[in-house]
C-alpha angles and dihedrals in degrees: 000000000000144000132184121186132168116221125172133213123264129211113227115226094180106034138208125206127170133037138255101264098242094011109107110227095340109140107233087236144006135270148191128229149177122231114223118222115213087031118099171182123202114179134171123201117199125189127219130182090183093054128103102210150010111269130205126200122181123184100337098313120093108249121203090159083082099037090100089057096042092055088046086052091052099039100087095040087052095057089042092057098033092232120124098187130154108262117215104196125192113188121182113182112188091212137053111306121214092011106109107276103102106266088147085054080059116036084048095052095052087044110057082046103046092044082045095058089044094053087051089255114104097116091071100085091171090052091044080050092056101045085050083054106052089048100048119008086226106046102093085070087060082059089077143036134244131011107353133202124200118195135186130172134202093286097053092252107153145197133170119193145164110266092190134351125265085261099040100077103016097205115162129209124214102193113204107218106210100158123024099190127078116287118252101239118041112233093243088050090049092039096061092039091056088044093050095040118018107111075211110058105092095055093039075061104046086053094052106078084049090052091041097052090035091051092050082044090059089042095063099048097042094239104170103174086049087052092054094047099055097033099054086043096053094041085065098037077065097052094049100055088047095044081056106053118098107275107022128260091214116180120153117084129201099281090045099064080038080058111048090044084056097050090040086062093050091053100050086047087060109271125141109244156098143189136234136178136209123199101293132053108281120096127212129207120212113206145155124260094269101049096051097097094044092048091044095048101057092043082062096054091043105112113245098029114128098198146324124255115198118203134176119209107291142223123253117261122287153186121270 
């Protein structure tokens, strides 16, 4: 009665960023993603009849703080499999957790499959979908590689899938690292404040089907300069309707708005390459190959940067 998968973060390009009112966990929009290789998740999911409780364990400290979203992860596995045990979860991330590169994505993802596993039913991806879901809004994009599309229409009717493979469109990360801690403000508690008070929501939602279309569009073709454009734009449609919530959802720090200028000069002086920001302080440039050292190398010298993490497209989560 035990299950260990491995599942890694994913940046958002399009991003989404709000729920459906009434909805459970169910993002407002869709969104499109890339999965990041070396980066990970590796969770285990034990199973106890004789136990009093569900457990958490990240990175080597006990959490109850997540235990709410854990049990709304394995809810639905749990009725599935008609087994109520006690889970025992250990979680390692080899990157900074709670600062705004998707940790939960990930944590969320390997857990839904590794309790799923656990539970006897693994071979249900839809149901697996639908436990990461319920966990972390975006999870179900850590299922799969590459580069990742989730869509919902009006209904609230979703599907997340794989636009290309980790190898069909190389594309590499360089995550610029500007605050190692926890941010101050958790996404889903930013996310409901920007919904109830930013003057700019409405309109940040009414964009978002177009971006999203347009983006996939841009994917397919391997557009790269398409990509960059509304990425980057997206990416500060988001921030403003947070900035403007009350009060704000104020993410960047210093050495983020340091960073994008940075990788906004590179750009202009040819480089291939674009920004793009979650909800949390680091910055991630998205480049071609040939652009990784150069793009590495000028995060590095940005003031205030702590340190670079590199990534290739990576693989969906599995079991380990």
């Amino acid at each position: 009665m035990q299950g260990s998968a491995v599942a890694h973060p994913n940046v958002a390009l399009v991003k989404y960023w709000g729920k459906r009112k009434a909805a459970g966990n169910l993002p407002a929009a869709g969104s499109l993603s890339l999965t990041l290789g070396r980066l990970s998740t590796r969770t285990t999911v034990r199973l106890d009849s004789a136990a009093g409780e569900d457990r958490l364990n990240l990175n080597g400290r006990e959490n109850r703080r997540d235990l709410g979203r854990v049990r709304d992860c394995l809810a639905p596995l749990r009725e599935r499999a008609g087994n109520a045990d006690a889970a025992a979860v250990e979680s390692i991330n080899d990157f900074p957790t709670g600062a705004g590169l998707a940790s939960s994505a990930s944590g969320m993802a390997a857990l839904a499959l590794s309790a799923a596993a656990a539970l006897g039913v693994d071979h249900d991806r839809e149901l697996v979908a639908r436990a990461a879901m319920a966990g972390s809004g975006s999870a179900p994009r850590s299922l799969f590689g590459g580069v990742v599309a989730l869509s919902i229409n009006e209904a609230g009717e979703w599907r997340c899938r794989s636009l290309l493979g980790p190898d069909e469109w190389p594309l590499k990360v360089a995550v610029a690292v500007t605050d190692g801690g926890a941010k101050a403000l958790d996404s889903r508690s930013a996310m409901e404040r920007t919904r109830r008070s930013s003057p700019f929501y409405s309109a940040w939602l009414r964009g978002q089907d177009a971006d999203l279309d347009d983006a996939c569009r841009a994917v397919e073709q391997r557009d790269f300069e398409q990509l960059s454009e509304l990425s980057e734009r997206n990416c500060l449609k988001m921030h403003a309707a947070a900035m403007s919530a009350r009060p704000p959802a104020l993410y960047f720090n210093g050495a983020t708005v340091e960073c994008i200028h940075r990788i906004r000069a590179l750009a202009r002086a040819g480089s291939p390459v674009f920004f793009t920001v979650d909800a949390g302080p680091q910055v991630k440039a998205v480049c071609l190959p040939e652009a990784l050292d150069e793009v590495t190398g000028a995060l590095r010298q940005t003031p205030g940067v702590l340190r670079v993490l590199t990534a290739e497209l990576g693989a969906g989560a599995r079991l380990a």
